[in-house]
N, C-alpha and C positions, 0 to 999 in steps of 0.2 A: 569774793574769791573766785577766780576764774582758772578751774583746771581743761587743758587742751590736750587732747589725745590723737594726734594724728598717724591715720593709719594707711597712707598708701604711700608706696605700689600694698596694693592688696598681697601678695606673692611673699614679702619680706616679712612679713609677719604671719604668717598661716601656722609655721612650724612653735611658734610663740601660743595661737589659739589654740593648736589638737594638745601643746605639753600642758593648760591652765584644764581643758578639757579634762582630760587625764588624772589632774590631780584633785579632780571635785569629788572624788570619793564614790561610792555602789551609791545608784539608782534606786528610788524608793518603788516600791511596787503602785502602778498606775492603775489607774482606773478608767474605763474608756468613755471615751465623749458620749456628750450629753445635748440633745436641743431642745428647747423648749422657748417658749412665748413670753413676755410680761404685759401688763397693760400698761400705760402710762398714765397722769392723771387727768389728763385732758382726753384720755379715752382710744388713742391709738397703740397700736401692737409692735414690740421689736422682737426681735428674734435675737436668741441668747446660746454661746455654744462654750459647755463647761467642759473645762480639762484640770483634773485635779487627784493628786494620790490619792492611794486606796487607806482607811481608817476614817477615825471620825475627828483627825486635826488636834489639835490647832496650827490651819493652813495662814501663812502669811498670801493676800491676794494682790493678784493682777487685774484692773479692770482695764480692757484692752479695746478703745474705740477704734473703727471703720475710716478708709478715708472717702471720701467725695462717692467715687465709684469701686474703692478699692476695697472689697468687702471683707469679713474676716476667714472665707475660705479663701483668702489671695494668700501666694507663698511667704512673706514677710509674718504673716498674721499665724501660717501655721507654725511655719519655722520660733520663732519666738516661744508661741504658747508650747511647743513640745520640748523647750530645752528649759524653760522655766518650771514646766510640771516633773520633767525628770530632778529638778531642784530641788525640788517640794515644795513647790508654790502651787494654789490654786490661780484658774486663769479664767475667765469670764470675758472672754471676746464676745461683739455683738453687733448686730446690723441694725442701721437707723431706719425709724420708720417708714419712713419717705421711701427708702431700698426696697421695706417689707410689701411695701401699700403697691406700688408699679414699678416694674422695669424699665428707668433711665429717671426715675424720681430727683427732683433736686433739694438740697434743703432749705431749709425758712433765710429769708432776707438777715432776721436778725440774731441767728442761730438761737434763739428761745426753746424749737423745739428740741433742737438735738441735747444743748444742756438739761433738759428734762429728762430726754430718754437716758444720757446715761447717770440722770441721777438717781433714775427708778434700774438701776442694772445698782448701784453702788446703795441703794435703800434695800434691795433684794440680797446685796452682801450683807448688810448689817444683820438680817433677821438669820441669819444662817449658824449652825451651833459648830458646823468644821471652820468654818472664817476665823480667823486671830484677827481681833479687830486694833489692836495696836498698829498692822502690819497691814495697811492697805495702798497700794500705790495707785496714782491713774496714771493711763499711758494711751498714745493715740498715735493714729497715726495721720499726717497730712491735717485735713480738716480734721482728726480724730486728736490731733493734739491741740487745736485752738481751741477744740470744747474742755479734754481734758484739761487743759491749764487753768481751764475757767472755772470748771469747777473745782479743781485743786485749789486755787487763788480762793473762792469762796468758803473752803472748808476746811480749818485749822489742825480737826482729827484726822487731815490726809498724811500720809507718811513723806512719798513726796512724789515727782513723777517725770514719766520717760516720754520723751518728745522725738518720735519718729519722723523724718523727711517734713519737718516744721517748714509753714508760708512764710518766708520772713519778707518777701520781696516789697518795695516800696513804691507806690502807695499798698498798701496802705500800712506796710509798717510793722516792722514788730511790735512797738508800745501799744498798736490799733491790738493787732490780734491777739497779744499776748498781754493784758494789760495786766497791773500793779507787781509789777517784774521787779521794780527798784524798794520796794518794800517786803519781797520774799526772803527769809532766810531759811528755810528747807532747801533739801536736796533736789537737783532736778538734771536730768541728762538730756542733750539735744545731739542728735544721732543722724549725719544726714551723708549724702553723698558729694561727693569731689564737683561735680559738672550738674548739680543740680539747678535748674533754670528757674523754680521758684522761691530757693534761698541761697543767696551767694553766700561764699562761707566768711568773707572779710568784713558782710555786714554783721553776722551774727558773733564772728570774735568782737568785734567794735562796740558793740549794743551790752553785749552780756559781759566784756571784759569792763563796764561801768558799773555794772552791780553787787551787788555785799552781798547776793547771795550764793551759797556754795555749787553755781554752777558747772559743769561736767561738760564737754566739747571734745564729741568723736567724730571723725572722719575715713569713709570710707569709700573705694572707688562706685562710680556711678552716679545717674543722673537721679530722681523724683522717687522711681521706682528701684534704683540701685543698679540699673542695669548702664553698661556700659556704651552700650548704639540706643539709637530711639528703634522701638516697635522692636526689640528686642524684650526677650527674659531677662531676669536679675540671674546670675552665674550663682551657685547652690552653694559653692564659695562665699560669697560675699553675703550671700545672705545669710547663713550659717556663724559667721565672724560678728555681723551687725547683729543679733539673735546672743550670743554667747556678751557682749561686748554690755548689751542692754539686760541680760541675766546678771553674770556678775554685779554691775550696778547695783541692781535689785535686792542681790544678797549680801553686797556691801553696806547698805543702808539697812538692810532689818534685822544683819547680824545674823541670818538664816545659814 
């Protein structure tokens, strides 16, 4: 089942996002960010930035990967984590280690490490007693969403997960980087922009309109990063809308 949400001109729907805004009901009282380190188990460090209401839960969570260079103090990453904490979700955004280790770090050939790192970010959600571990989604962005699929795809107790400005372009392929897609039946939202150069949006209706699972298809103006020109920002607009668009999502699936 393939649902399509297409959302531009951005402009025509705004007054549609502040009225859904509006009707999500008072703000839980927040808690302020948190950083801190993990190890991994091959022995290297990522960096971990928690945003999650105040109490002791049971928080449904967000575990929110990194793209390439797009780290999770980049606006998408904050914008997101602070409208899904105002939710009441916990959110566990985090930088790969490769990021942590040197500035311009690339990551591994066969992304082995990064699916590690964020499985020690989603093992450090399990131990946790605010976590609702029924309620755990992964979400990425760019390269953050080829890991989390992967390990979404790997782990059955995943809820299901949010695929921010996904590589779908060929080669090497959606089924490359997103693989056993046609045997998923969880939820999963792919969230990308109009004039995106790394995934056209006619392959990824094409690809995912062939699969049984309950795929989700939003579109929003912008290219990679959302923005409308190259070397340009994402407009606070658009990001805010992609942010609210992949919330909802979120609390459509946990029932939050």
């Amino acid at each position: 089942m393939l649902m399509i949400l297409m959302l531009t001109p951005l402009k025509k729907y705004l007054s549609w996002s502040l009225a859904v805004l509006a009707g999500l009901g008072t703000s839980p009282a927040l808690s302020a960010e948190t950083t801190f380190t993990l190890a991994t188990p091959r022995g290297a460090t990522i960096e971990v930035i928690s945003d999650k209401p105040k109490g002791a839960g049971q928080f449904p969570v967000v575990i929110l990967a990194s793209g390439t260079s797009y780290d999770a103090r980049q606006p998408l990453q904050l914008e997101l984590a602070k409208q899904l904490q105002q939710q009441g979700f916990a959110v566990l955004r985090f930088n790969w280690a490769y990021q942590v280790a040197a500035k311009g770090g690339q990551p591994s050939a066969d992304r082995q490490a990064e699916i590690e790192d964020m499985q020690t970010v989603l093992h450090y959600a399990r131990q946790q007693s605010w976590a609702d571990q029924r309620h755990i989604i992964a979400a990425g962005k760019s390269l953050g969403s080829i890991i989390a699929w992967r390990v979404f795809a790997a782990d059955p107790a995943l809820e299901s997960a949010i695929l921010l400005t996904p590589a779908c372009r060929n080669p090497p392929g959606l089924e490359v980087q997103y693989p056993k897609l046609s045997n998923e039946t969880r939820p999963s939202l792919w969230l990308l922009g109009d004039k995106d150069p790394v995934c056209a949006t006619h392959e990824l209706y094409s690809y995912l309109g062939q699969q049984a699972s309950p795929a989700r298809i939003s579109v929003v103006d912008g290219n990679h990063i959302l923005a409308t020109e190259d070397k340009q920002p994402a407009a606070a607009e658009t990001l805010a809308l992609a942010a609210r668009i992949a919330t909802r999502f979120a609390a459509s699936v946990t029932g939050h």
